[in-house]
C-alpha positions as CSV (number, residue, x, y, z in Angstrom):
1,X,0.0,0.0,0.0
2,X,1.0,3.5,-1.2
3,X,1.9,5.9,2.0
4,X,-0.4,8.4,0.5
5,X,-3.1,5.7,0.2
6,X,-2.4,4.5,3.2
7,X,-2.7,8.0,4.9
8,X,-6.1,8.9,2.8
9,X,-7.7,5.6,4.4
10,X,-6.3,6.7,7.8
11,X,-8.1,10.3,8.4
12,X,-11.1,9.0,6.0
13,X,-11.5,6.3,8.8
14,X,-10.9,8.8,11.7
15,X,-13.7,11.1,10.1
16,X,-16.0,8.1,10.2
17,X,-14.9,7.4,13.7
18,X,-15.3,10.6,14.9
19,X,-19.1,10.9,13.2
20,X,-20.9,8.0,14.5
21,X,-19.3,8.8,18.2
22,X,-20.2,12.1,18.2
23,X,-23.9,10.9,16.8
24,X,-24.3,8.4,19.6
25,X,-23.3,11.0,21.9
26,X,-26.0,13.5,20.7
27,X,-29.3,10.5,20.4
28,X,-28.9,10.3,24.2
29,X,-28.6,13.3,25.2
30,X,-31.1,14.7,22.9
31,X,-33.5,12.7,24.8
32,X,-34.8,14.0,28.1
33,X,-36.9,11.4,29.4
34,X,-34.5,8.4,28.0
35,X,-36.3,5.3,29.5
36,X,-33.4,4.0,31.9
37,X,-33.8,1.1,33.3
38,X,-34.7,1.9,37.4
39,X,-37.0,5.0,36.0
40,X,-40.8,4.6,36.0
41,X,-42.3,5.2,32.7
42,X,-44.5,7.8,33.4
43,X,-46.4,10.4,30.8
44,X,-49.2,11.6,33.2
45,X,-49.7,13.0,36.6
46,X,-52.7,10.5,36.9
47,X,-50.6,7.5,36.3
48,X,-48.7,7.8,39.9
49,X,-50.6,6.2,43.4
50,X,-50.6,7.3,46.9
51,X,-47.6,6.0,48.8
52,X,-48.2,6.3,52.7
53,X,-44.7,6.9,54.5
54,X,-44.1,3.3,55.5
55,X,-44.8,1.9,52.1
56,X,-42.6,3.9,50.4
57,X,-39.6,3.5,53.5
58,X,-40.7,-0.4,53.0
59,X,-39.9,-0.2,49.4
60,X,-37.0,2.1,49.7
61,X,-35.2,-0.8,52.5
62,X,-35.9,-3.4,49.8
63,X,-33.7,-1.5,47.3
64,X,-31.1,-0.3,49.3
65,X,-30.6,-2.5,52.6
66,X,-32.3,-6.3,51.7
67,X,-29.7,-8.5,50.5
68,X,-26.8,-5.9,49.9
69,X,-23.5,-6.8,50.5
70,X,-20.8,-4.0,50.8
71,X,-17.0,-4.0,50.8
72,X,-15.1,-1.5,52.9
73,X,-11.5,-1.8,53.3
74,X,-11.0,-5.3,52.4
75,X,-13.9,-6.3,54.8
76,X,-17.3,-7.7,53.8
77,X,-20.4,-6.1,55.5
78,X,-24.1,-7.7,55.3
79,X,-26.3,-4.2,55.4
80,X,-29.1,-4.6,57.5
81,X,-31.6,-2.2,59.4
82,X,-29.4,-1.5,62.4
83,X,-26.2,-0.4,60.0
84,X,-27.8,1.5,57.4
85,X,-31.0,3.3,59.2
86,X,-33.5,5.6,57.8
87,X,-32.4,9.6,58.7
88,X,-35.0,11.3,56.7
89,X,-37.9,10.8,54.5
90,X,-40.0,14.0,52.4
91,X,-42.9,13.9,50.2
92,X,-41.6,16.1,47.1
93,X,-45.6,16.6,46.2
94,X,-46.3,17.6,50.0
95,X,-45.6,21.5,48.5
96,X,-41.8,23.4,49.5
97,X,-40.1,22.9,52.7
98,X,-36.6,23.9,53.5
99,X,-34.2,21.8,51.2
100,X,-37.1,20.9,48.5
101,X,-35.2,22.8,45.7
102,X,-32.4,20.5,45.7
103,X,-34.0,17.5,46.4
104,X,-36.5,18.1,43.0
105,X,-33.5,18.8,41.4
106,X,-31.9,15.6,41.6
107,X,-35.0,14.0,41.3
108,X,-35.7,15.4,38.1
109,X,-32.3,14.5,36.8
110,X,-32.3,11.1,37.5
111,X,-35.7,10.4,36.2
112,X,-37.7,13.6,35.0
113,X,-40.2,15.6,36.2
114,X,-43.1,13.9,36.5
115,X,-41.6,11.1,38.5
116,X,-39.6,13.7,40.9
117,X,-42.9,15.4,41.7
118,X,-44.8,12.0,42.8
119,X,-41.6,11.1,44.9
120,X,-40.6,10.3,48.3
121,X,-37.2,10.8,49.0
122,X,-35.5,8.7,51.2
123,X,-32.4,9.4,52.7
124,X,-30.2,6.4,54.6
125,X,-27.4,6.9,56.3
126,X,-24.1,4.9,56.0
127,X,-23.0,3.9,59.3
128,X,-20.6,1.1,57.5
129,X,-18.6,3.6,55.6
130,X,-15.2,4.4,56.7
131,X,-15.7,8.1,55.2
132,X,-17.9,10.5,58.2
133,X,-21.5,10.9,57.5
134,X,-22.0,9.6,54.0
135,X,-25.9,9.5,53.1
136,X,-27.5,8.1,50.0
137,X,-30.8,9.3,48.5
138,X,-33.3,7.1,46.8
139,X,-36.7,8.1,45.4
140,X,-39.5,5.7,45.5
141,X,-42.5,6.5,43.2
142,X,-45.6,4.3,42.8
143,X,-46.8,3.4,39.7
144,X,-50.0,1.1,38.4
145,X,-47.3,-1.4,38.6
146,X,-45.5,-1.7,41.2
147,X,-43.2,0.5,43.6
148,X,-40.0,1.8,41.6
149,X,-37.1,3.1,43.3
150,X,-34.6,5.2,41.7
């Protein structure tokens, strides 16, 4: 092969290259509401249930605490009730309260608005962790199938 043949073929396949990543890039991000897996798939207001608090802390301990096994420091933890408790649970839909804004924020960025605003938000705290006072936030939404938790 000619070097100027071979060089041709080089940045034709670079252009090509660069194209379809940059195309990939832009489909998902072009898409708002992309259906990820742990969202609810929801297009109405009407399509979310009433979740009382201990359903949706019931739901929100299956997801996060049932069955979990952590790693900290080459030691194997079982989470359970007692090492990962409930700090703090808000109803995003309850109106504003004092920390509300942030919370609908990263609602709404995890799974859109519609789903943010039938929310819980559940806050756990991890007592396991060697790092001070780490928390982790799921939402739990309830849907005409089931309780999702994202």
């Amino acid at each position: 092969m000619r070097p100027a043949a071979f060089a041709l073929s080089f940045v034709l396949l670079a252009a090509v290259g660069c194209g379809t990543t940059k195309h990939r890039a832009s489909v998902v991000r072009g898409t708002p509401t992309a259906f990820r897996p742990r969202c609810p798939r929801i297009t109405r207001f009407e399509q979310l249930r009433y979740v009382s608090l201990d359903q949706a802390v019931a739901a929100a301990r299956r997801s996060v605490v049932a069955r979990k096994t952590v790693y900290y420091q080459d030691h194997q933890y079982r989470r359970n009730n007692l090492n990962t408790p409930v700090v703090a649970a808000l109803q995003l839909s309850s109106g504003y309260q004092v920390g509300d804004a942030a919370l609908i924020r990263l609602a709404t960025k995890r799974c859109g608005r519609l789903a943010a605003m039938g929310a819980w938000a559940i806050e756990f705290d991890e007592t396991l962790s060697p790092v001070n006072s780490q928390h982790q936030i799921v939402f739990v939404v309830r849907t005409g199938n089931g309780f999702k938790v994202f």
